[in-house]
C-alpha positions as CSV (number, residue, x, y, z in Angstrom):
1,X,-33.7,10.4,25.9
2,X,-31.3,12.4,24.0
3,X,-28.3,10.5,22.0
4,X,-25.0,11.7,23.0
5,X,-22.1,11.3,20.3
6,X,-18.8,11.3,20.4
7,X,-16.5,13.6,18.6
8,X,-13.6,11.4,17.4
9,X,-11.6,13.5,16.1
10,X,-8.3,15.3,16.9
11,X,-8.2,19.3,16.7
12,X,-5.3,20.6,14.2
13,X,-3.0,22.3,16.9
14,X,-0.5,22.9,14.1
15,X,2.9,20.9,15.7
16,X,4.5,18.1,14.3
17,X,3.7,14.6,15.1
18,X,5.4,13.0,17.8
19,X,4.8,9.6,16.0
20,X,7.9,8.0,14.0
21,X,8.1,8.2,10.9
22,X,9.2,5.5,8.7
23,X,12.3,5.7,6.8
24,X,12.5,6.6,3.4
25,X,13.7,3.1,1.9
26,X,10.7,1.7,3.4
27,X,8.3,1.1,0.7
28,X,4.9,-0.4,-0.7
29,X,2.9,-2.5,2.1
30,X,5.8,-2.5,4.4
31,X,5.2,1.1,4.9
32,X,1.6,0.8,5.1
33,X,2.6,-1.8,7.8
34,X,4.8,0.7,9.5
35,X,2.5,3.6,9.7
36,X,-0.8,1.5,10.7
37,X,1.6,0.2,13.6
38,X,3.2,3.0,14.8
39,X,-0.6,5.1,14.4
40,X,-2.3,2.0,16.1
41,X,-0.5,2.9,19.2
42,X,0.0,5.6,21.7
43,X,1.9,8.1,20.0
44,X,4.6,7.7,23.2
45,X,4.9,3.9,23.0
46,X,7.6,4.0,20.4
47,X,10.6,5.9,21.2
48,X,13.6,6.9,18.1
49,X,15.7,3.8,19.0
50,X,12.9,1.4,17.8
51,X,13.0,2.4,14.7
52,X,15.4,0.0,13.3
53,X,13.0,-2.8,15.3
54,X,10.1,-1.5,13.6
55,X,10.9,-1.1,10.2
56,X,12.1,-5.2,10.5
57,X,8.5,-5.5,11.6
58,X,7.1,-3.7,9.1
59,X,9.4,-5.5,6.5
60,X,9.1,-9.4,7.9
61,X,5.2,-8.5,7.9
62,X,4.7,-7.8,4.5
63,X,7.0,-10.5,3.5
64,X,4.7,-13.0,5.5
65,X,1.7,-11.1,3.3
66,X,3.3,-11.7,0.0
67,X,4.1,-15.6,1.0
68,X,0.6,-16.1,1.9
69,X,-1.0,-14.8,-0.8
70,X,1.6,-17.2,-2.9
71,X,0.8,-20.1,-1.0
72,X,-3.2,-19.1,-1.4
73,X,-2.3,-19.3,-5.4
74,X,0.0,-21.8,-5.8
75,X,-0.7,-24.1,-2.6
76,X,1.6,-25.3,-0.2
77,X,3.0,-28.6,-2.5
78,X,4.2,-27.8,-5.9
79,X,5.1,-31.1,-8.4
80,X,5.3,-33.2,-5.2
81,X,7.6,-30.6,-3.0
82,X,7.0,-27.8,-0.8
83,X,6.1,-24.9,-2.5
84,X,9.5,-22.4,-1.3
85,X,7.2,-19.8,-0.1
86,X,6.2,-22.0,2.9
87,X,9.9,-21.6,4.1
88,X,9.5,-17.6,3.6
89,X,6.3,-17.7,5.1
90,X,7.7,-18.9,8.1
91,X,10.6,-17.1,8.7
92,X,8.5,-13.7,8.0
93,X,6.1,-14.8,10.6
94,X,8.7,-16.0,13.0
95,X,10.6,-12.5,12.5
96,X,7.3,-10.7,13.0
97,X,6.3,-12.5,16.0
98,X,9.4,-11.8,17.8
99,X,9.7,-8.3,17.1
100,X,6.1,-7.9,17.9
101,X,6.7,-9.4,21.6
102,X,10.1,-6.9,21.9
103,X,8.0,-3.8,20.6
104,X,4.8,-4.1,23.3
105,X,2.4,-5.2,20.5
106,X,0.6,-8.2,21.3
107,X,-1.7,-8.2,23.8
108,X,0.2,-10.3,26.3
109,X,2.5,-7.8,26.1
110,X,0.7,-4.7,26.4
111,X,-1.2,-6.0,30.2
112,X,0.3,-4.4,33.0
113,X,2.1,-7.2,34.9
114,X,-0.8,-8.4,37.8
115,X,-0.1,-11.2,40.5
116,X,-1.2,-14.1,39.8
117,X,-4.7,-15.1,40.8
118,X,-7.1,-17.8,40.5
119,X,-10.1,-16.7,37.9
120,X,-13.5,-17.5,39.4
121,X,-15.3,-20.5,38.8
122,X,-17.3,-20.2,36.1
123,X,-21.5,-20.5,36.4
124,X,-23.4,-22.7,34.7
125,X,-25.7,-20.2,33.4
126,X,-22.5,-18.4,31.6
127,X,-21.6,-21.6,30.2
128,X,-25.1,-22.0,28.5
129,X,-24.6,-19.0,27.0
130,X,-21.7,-19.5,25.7
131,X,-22.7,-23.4,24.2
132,X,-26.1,-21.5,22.8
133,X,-26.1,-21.7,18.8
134,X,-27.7,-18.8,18.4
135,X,-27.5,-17.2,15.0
136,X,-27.3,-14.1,16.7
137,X,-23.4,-12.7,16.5
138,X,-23.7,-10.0,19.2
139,X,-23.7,-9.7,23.0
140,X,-26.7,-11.0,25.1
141,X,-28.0,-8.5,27.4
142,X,-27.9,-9.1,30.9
């Protein structure tokens, strides 16, 4: 049988993206952040007046980055108190979390909004499966 691939890629057509750019002020990781954000997406999910939204997304994310890795070096008590990038930590994660919710980025938020239904029972066979400790990390067939 003949292997079929894909061509991922995107053909030059020359125009401008239609992706926002982030600002010039934005810097380091929290541009990084930015641009794997707004690239992740559909290049119509963000519109110009998220901008602001986005670049406090990008910002609180790094931020959150920068605390952990602080925490990771210092640890979380420091002489017998909380080590102040705990407090950071939080706040850029409770910033980021927020923003993420408003700007359609978790996956909660991205499902199209469905009635609410009853999931089917689940068999007993599935939940073998699922208990197997299998050192096998992929899929089962079916």
């Amino acid at each position: 049988m003949a292997r079929h691939y894909e061509d991922d890629t995107v053909d030059f057509t020359g125009e401008a993206t239609r992706r926002l750019r982030p600002p010039p002020r934005l810097q380091g990781r929290a541009k990084e952040i930015f641009i794997a954000t707004v690239t992740g997406c559909d290049p119509r999910h963000f519109r110009p007046a998220d901008l602001p939204f986005l670049e406090r997304f990008a910002e609180s994310s790094a931020l959150a980055e920068e605390a952990a890795a602080k925490l990771a070096e210092e640890g979380v008590v420091v002489d017998g108190k909380p080590n102040p990038w705990f407090a950071v930590h939080q706040a850029g994660c409770k910033t980021m979390n927020a923003l993420a919710l408003r700007l359609r980025l978790t996956p909660q938020s991205r499902s199209p909004r469905a009635p609410k239904t009853v999931p089917a029972p689940t068999s007993y066979y599935e939940t073998l499966e699922l208990e197997a400790s299998d050192d096998d990390d992929g899929p089962k067939p079916s």
